[in-house]
C-alpha positions in Angstrom: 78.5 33.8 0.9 81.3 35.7 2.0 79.6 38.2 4.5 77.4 35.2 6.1 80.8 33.3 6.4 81.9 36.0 8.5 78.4 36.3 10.0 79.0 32.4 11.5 82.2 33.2 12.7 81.3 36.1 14.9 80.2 33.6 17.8 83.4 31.9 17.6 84.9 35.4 18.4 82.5 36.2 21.2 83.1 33.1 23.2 86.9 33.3 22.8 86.3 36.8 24.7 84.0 35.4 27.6 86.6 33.1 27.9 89.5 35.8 28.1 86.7 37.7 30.7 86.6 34.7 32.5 90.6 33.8 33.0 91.1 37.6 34.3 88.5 37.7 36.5 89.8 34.6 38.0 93.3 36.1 37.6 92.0 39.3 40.2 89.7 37.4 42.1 92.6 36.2 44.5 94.5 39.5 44.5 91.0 41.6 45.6 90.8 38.8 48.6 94.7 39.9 49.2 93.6 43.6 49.5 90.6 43.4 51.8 91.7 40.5 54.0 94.5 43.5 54.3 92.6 46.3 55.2 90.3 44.4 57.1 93.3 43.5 59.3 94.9 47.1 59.3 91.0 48.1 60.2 90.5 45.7 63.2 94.0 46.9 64.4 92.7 50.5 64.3 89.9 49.9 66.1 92.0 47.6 68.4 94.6 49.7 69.3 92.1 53.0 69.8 89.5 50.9 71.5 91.7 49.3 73.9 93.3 53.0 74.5 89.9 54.4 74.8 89.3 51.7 77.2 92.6 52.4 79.5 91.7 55.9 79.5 88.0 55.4 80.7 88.8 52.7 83.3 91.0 55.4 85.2 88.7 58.9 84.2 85.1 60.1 85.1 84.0 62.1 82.1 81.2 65.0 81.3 79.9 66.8 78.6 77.5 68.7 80.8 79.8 71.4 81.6 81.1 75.0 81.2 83.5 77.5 81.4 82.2 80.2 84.2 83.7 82.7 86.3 82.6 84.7 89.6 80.8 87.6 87.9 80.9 91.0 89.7 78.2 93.4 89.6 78.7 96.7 89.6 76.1 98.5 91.8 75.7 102.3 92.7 75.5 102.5 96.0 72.9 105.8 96.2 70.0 107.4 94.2 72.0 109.8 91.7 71.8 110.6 88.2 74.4 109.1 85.9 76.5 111.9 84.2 79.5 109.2 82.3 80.3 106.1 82.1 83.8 105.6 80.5 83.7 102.2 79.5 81.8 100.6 77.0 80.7 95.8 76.6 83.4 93.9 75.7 86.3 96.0 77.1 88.9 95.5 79.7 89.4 97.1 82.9 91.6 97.4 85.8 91.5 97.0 89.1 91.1 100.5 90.2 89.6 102.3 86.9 87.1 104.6 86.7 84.0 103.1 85.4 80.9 105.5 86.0 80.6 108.7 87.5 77.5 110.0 88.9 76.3 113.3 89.7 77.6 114.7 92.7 75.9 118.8 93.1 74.1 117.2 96.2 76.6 114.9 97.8 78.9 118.4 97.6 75.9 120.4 99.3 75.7 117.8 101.9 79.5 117.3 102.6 79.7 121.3 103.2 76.9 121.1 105.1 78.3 118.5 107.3 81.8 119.8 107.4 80.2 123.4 109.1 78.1 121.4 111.6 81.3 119.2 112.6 83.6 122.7 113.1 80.4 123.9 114.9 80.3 121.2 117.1 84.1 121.0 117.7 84.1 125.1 118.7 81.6 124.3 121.0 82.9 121.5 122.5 85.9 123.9 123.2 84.2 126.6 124.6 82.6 124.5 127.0 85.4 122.9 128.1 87.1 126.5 128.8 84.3 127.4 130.7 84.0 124.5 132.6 88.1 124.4 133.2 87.6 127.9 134.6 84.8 126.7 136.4 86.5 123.9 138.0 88.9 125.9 138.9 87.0 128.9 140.6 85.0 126.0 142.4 88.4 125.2 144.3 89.3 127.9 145.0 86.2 128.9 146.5 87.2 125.4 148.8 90.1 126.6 149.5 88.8 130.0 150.8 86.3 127.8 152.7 88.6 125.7 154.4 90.7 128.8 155.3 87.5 130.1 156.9 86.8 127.1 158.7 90.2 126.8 160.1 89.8 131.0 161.1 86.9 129.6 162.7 88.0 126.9 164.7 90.9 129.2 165.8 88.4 131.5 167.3 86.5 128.5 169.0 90.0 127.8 170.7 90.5 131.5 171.8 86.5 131.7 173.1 87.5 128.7 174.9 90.0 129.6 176.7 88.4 133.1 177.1 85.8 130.9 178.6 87.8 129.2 181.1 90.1 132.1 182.2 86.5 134.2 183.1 85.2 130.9 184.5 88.3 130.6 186.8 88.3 134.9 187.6 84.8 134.3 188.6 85.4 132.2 192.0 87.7 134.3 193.5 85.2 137.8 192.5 82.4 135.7 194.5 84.5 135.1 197.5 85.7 138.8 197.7 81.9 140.1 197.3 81.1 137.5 200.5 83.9 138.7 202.0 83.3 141.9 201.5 79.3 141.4 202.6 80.8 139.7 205.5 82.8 141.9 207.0 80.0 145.0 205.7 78.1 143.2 208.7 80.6 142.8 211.4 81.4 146.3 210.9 77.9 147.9 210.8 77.5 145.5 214.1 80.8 147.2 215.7 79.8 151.0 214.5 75.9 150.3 216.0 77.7 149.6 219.1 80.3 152.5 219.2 83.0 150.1 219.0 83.8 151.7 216.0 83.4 155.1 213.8 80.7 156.0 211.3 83.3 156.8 208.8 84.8 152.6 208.8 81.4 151.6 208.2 81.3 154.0 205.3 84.5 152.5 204.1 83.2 149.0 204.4 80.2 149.6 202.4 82.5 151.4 199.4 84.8 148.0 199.5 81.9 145.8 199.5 80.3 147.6 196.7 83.2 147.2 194.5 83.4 143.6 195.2 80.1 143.0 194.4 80.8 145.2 190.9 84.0 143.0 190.4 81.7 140.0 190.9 79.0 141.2 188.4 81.9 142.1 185.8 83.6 138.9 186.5 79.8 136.7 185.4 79.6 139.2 182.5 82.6 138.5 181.6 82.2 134.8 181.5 78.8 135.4 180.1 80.7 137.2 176.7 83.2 134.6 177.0 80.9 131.9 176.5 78.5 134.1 174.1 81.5 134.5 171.8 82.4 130.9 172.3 78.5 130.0 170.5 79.2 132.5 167.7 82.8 131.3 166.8 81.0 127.5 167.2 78.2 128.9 164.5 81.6 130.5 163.0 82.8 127.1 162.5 79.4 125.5 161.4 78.8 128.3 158.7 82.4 127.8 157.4 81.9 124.1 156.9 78.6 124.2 155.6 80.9 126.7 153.1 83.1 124.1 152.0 80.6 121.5 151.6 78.7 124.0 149.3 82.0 124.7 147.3 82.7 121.2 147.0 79.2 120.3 145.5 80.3 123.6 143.3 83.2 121.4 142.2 81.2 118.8 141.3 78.8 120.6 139.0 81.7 122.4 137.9 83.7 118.8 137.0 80.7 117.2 136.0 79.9 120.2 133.0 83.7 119.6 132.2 83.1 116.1 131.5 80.0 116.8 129.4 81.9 119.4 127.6 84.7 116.5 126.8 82.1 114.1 126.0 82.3 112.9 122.2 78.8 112.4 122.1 77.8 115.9 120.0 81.5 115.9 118.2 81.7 112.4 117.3 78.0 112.5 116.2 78.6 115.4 113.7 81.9 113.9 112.6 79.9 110.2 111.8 77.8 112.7 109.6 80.7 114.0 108.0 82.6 111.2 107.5 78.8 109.6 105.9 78.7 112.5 103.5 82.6 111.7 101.8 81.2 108.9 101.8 78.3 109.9 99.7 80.3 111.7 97.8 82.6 109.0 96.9 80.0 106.8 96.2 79.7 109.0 92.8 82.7 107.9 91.6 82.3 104.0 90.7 85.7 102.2 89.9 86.4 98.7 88.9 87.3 96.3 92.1 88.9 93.4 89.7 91.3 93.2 86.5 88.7 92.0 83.8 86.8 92.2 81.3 82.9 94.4 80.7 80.6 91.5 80.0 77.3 93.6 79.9 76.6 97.5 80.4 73.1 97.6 81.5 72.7 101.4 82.3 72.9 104.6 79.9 74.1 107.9 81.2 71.4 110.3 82.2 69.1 107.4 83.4 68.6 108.1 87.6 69.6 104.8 89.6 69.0 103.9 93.1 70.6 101.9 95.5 71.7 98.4 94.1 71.0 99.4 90.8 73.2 96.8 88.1 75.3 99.0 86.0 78.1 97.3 84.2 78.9 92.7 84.7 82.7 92.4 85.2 84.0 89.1 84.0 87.3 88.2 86.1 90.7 87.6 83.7 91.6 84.6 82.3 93.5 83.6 86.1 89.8 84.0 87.7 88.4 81.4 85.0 87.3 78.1 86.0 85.3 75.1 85.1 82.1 74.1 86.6 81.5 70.3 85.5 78.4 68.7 86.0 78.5 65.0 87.0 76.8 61.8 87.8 76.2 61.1 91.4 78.1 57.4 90.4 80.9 59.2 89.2 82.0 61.6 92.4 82.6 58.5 94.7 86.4 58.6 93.9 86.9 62.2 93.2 88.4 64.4 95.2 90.6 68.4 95.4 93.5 67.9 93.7 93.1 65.6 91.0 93.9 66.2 87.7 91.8 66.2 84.6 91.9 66.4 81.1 89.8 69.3 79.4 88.6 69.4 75.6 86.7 73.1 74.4 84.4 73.2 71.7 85.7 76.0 70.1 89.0 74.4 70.0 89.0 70.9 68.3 91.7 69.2 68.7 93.2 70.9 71.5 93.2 69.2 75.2 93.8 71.3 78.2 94.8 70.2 81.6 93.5 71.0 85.0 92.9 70.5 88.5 89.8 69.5 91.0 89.7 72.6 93.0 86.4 71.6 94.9 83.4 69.4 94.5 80.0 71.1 95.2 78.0 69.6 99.2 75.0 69.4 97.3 73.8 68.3 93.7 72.2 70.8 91.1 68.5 69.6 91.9 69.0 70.7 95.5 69.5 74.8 94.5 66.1 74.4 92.2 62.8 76.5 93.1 60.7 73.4 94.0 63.8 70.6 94.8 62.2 67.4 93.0 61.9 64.6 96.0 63.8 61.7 94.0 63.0 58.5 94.9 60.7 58.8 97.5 56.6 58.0 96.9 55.8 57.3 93.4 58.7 59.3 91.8 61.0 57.7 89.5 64.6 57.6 90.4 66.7 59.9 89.0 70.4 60.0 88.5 71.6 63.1 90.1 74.1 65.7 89.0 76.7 67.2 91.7 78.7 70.4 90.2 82.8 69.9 90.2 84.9 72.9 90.0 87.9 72.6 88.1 90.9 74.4 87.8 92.2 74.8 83.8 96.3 75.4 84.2 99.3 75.6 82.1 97.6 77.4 78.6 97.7 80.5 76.4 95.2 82.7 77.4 95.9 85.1 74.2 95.6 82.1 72.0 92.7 80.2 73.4 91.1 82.6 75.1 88.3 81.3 77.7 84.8 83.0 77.5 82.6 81.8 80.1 79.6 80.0 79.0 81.5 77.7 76.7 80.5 74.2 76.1 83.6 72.1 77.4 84.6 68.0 78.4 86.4 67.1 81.4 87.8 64.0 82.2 88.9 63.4 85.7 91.3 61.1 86.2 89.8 59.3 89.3 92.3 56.0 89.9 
């Protein structure tokens, strides 16, 4: 009787706990309402306050996840067929402006320079000789005109004194004539006188002796104007023969001047020294140094391997100062942009961290224009595609031993546009 007792009252008990269940859950119904009305409010005020500063910040920036660090990547080249003997740098290490890099072999380029060098020293000997020869030339040539023109005026003196030879037998020879018709003259009158005995034999024989020697004084006085004038033509021919001497001489000169000026003439001197100065180049070509300070992105050459001309060997990536940003955006999203704007720049491999930069330049064409086969948007039945137009941007003002920046990074920019 006891334990069913007991049994009945169990109910009593269960109920009385329900009911103590009950009042507390009542009790803490109010206070859970408390605590999420709470955090709902601290919630919506989070999502406020960061959506309405999201909101500020996009009204005023264009923004981009298509986009990358990059750099102006140098290829290093050889510039001749040679064999490679070194190359003193290995991926992933940096250089300097000015370092050595590769070094070719350079038996041949020596060969040639040698070569070269003889035929310039050749040519420049030469070129002296000539010139000598032509200087002596030149000068023999005027002196020969000199002699020439002494000659001629010899020459012309003689014309003067065969002139006036000329005219001082020309004016003997009158008088000689008048004294042989004198003398024939009075030859008759005498004869006439003697025939009649008016006078002696012997005046008659006198008569005839004085004509005869004015008749010989006539005949010496025409020969003598006869040489006069003889020697007058051969001092003329004198004269001709001595000018025809100075015109030769002259156009001696002028061979002789004219050899000179092909003996100065660079032509054969400067030819050999263009192959000389071709063959240091040559030579220096074998020795391949580093135009930038950088970094070596790729080596894509192994020594012993024979390269021609324009052959890749080693990718340069510029320093951190030659890094930039090339940002790919919407064609709606350039229409405010322009140089010199600044943007805000987030790296994937630094979360967390923002950067700052600068529009240095915005790209004349978009990205589809560069392609292979440029797809004709919007035109026929092609649909209308949303173009992209590449933005270079500056990044400024950050560590670059810390966060260093590897071109080919995945990066965010946000211009700020307004």
């Amino acid at each position: 009787m006891i334990s069913t007792g007991e049994a009945a009252e169990e109910p009593k008990d269960s109920e009385q706990i329900d009911d103590v269940d009950d009042a507390a859950a009542e009790r803490t119904r109010p206070r859970r309402r408390v605590i999420f009305s709470v955090l709902g409010a601290i919630l919506a005020f989070v999502v406020l306050f960061y959506g309405v500063k999201w909101y500020l910040f996009a009204r005023v920036h264009a923004g981009t996840t298509d986009a990358r660090i990059d750099a102006n990547d140098v290829l290093v080249n050889s510039k001749i067929a040679e064999r490679i003997n070194a190359i003193l740098v290995d991926a992933n290490e940096p250089v300097k402006k000015g370092q050595l890099l590769v070094v070719l072999d350079d038996r041949g380029e020596i060969s040639r320079l040698k070569q070269a060098d003889a035929q310039y020293h050749l040519a420049l000997a030469t070129q002296q000789t000539t010139t000598q020869q032509g200087i002596g030339g030149v000068a023999s040539a005027r002196a020969g005109i000199s002699d020439s023109q002494a000659q001629v005026s010899l020459a012309q003196a003689g014309v003067a004194s065969a002139q006036a030879a000329v005219r001082s037998a020309a004016a003997q020879l009158p008088a000689a004539r008048a004294n042989e018709v004198k003398a024939q003259a009075n030859l008759a009158r005498v004869a006439s006188l003697v025939s009649t005995g008016d006078l002696p034999a012997e005046d008659l024989d006198a008569q005839r002796a004085a004509s005869a020697a004015a008749a010989a004084q006539s005949r010496a006085a025409r020969q003598e104007l006869a040489m006069a004038q003889a020697n007058l033509v051969a001092a003329r021919q004198r004269v001709g023969a001595a000018t025809a001497g100075v015109g030769s001489s002259q156009g001696v000169l002028q061979t002789a001047q004219g050899r000179l000026a092909q003996s100065k003439s660079p032509s054969q001197v400067e030819s050999a020294k263009a192959a000389l100065q071709l063959a240091k180049q040559q030579l220096d070509y074998t020795r391949i140094y580093s135009p930038i300070n950088g970094y070596v992105g790729e080596r894509s050459a192994e020594v012993g391997q024979v390269v021609g001309p324009g052959t890749t060997l080693l990718t340069l990536i510029p320093s951190q100062k030659k890094i930039f940003i090339t940002a790919n955006y919407k064609e709606t999203a350039v229409g405010d942009m322009h140089p010199g704007q600044t943007a805000d720049i987030t790296v994937d491999a630094y979360p967390g961290k923002t950067f700052h930069g600068r529009v240095l330049s915005i790209n004349p064409a978009s990205q589809n224009t560069y392609a292979l086969i440029p797809v004709q948007n919007a035109t026929g039945n092609f649909v209308k595609v949303t173009q992209r137009i590449p933005v270079r941007i500056s990044i400024v003002g950050y560590n670059t031993k810390k966060y260093p920046m590897r071109p080919g990074m995945s990066v965010e920019t946000y211009v700020k546009v307004r």
